[in-house]
C-alpha positions as CSV (number, residue, x, y, z in Angstrom):
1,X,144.3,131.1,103.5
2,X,143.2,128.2,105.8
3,X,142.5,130.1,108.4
4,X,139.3,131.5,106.2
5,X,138.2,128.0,105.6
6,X,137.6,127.7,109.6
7,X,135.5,130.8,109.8
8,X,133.7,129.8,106.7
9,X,132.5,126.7,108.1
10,X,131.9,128.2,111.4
11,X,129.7,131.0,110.2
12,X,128.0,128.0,107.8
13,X,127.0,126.1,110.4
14,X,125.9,128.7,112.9
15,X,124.2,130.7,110.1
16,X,121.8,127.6,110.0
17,X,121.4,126.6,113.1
18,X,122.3,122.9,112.2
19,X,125.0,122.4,114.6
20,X,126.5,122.5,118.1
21,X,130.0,123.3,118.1
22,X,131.4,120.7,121.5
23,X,135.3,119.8,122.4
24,X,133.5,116.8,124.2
25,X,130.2,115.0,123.7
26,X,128.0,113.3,126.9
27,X,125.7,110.8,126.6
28,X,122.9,111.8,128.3
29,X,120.9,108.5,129.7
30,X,117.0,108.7,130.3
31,X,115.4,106.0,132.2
32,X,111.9,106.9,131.9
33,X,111.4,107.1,128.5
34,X,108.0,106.6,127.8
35,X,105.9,106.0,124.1
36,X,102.6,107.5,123.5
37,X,100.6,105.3,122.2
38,X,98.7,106.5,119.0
39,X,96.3,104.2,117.4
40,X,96.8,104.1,114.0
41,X,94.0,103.3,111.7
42,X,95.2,101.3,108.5
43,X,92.3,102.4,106.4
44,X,92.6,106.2,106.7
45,X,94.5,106.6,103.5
46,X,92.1,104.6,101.8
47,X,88.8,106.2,103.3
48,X,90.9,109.8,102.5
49,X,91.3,108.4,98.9
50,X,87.9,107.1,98.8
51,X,85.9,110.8,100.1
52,X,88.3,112.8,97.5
53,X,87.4,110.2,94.8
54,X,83.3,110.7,95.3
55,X,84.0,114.5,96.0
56,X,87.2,116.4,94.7
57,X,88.3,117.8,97.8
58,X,86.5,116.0,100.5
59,X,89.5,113.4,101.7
60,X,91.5,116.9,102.4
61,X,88.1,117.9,104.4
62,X,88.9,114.8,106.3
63,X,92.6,114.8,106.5
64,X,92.0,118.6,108.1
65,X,93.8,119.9,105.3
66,X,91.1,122.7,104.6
67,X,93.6,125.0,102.9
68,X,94.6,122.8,100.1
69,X,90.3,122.8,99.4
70,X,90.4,126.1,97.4
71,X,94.0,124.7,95.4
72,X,92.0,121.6,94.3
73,X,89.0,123.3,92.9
74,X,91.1,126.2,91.4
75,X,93.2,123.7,89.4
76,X,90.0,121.5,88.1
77,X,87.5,124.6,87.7
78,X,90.6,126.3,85.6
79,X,91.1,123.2,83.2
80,X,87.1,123.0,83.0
81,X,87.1,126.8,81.8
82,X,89.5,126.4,79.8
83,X,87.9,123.2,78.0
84,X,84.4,124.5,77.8
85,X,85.8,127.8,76.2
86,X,88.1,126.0,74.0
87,X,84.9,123.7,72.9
88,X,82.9,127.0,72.2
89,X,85.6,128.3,69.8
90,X,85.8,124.8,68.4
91,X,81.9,125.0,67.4
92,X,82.4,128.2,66.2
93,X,85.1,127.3,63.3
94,X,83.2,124.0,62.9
95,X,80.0,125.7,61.9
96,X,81.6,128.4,59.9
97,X,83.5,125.9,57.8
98,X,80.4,123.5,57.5
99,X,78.2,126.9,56.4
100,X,80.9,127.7,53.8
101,X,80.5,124.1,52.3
102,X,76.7,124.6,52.0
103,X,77.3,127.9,50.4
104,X,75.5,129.4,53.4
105,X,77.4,133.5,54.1
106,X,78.4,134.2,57.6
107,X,77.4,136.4,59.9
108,X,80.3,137.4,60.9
109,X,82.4,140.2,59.5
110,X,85.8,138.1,61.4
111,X,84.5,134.8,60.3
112,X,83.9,136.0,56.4
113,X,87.5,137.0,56.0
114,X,89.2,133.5,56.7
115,X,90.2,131.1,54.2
116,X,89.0,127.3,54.7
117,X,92.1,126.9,55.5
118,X,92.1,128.6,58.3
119,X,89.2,127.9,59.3
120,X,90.8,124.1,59.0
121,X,93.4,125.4,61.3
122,X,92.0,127.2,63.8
123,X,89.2,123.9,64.2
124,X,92.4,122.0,65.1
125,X,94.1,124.3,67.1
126,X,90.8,124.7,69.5
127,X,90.2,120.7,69.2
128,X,94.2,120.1,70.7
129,X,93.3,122.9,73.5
130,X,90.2,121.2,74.8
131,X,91.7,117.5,74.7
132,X,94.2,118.9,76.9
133,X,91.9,120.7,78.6
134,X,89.9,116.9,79.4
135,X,93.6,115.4,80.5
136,X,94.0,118.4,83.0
137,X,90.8,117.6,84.6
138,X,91.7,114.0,85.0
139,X,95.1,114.9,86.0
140,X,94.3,116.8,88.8
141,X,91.3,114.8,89.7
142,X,93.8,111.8,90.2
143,X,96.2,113.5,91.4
144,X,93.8,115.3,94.5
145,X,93.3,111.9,95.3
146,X,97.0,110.6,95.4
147,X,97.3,113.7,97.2
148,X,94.8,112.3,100.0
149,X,95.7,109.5,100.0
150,X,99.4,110.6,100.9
151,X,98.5,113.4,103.4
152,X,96.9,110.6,105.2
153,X,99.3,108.1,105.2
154,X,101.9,110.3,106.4
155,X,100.0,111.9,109.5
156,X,100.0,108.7,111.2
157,X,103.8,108.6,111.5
158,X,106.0,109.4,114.8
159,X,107.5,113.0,114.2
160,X,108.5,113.4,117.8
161,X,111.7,115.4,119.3
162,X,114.2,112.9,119.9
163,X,113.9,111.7,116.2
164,X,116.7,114.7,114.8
165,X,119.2,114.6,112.6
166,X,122.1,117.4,113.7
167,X,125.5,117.7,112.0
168,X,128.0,118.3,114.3
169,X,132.2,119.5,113.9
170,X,134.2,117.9,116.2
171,X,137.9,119.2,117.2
172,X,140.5,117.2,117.5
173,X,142.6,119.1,120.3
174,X,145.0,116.0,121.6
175,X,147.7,117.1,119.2
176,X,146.4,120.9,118.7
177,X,146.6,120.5,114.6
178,X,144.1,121.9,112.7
179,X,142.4,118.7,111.3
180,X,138.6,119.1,111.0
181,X,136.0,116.4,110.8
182,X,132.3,116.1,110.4
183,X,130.5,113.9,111.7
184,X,126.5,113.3,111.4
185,X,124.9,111.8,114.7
186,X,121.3,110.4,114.5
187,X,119.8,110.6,118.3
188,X,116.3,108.4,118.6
């Protein structure tokens, strides 16, 4: 039975390609290790935040995020549909009920065949839709400008090779017992 614990981690770690399986580990020295320099421009989150603030979409434009464009005006145009549809309904009932109160008949056959109370009902059903509707917008309106904000902030960071993070299994073959470690090594 412990036996299969060993090829279960094996297989594990090979399956993911997380690890390097070594009865000895070197430490490799480089002497000319050399930085690029990147300037980094403190005010790119806040110009990012800034262009998506005037225009919904423009601080991705500018982070070169062009794909996430179409995502921003999908989510805002949807929640606009849905409140100037939900605003239309509203007015509908509205009026109906308000006619009903004059004594006015309705027009329609639908409308005619509903109680005040459900005329009541239906007013505050479409009323709750297109409030939510209005925090949806502002939702994702702030939250495509966080989301500038953030792309830019976190293009300006160092995601280089030597910054890895590999789990490694190391054997302990002095005493040839089966006693397994893990060990996680940083290299930078």
């Amino acid at each position: 039975m412990h036996c299969y614990y060993y090829y279960y981690f094996i297989l594990l770690f090979l399956f993911f390609g997380l690890t390097t399986i070594t009865a000895q580990e070197k430490n490799k020295i480089v002497l000319n290790d050399t930085l690029k320099s990147e300037t980094i421009d403190p005010l790119r989150p806040a110009k990012a935040a800034f262009y998506s603030a005037i225009l919904p979409g423009l601080g991705q434009v500018y982070n070169k995020k062009y794909w996430k464009v179409p995502l921003v005006y999908g989510a805002i145009g949807t929640s606009v549909y849905f409140y100037v549809d939900s605003q239309k309904n509203y007015n509908i009932y509205r009026d109906e009920y308000k006619n009903r109160l004059l004594g006015k008949t309705s027009d329609s056959d639908y409308l005619a065949r509903l109680s005040e109370n459900q005329l009541l009902t239906a007013q505050k059903q479409f009323q709750r839709n297109r409030d939510l509707s209005a925090l949806f917008i502002v939702g994702f309106y702030v939250l495509n400008i966080i989301d500038a904000n953030i792309d830019a902030a976190l293009s300006q960071f160092n995601v280089s090779e030597k910054l890895a993070f590999k789990p490694v299994i190391n054997f302990r073959n002095e005493n040839l017992s089966r006693n397994y470690g893990l060990s996680l090594a940083y290299s930078f």
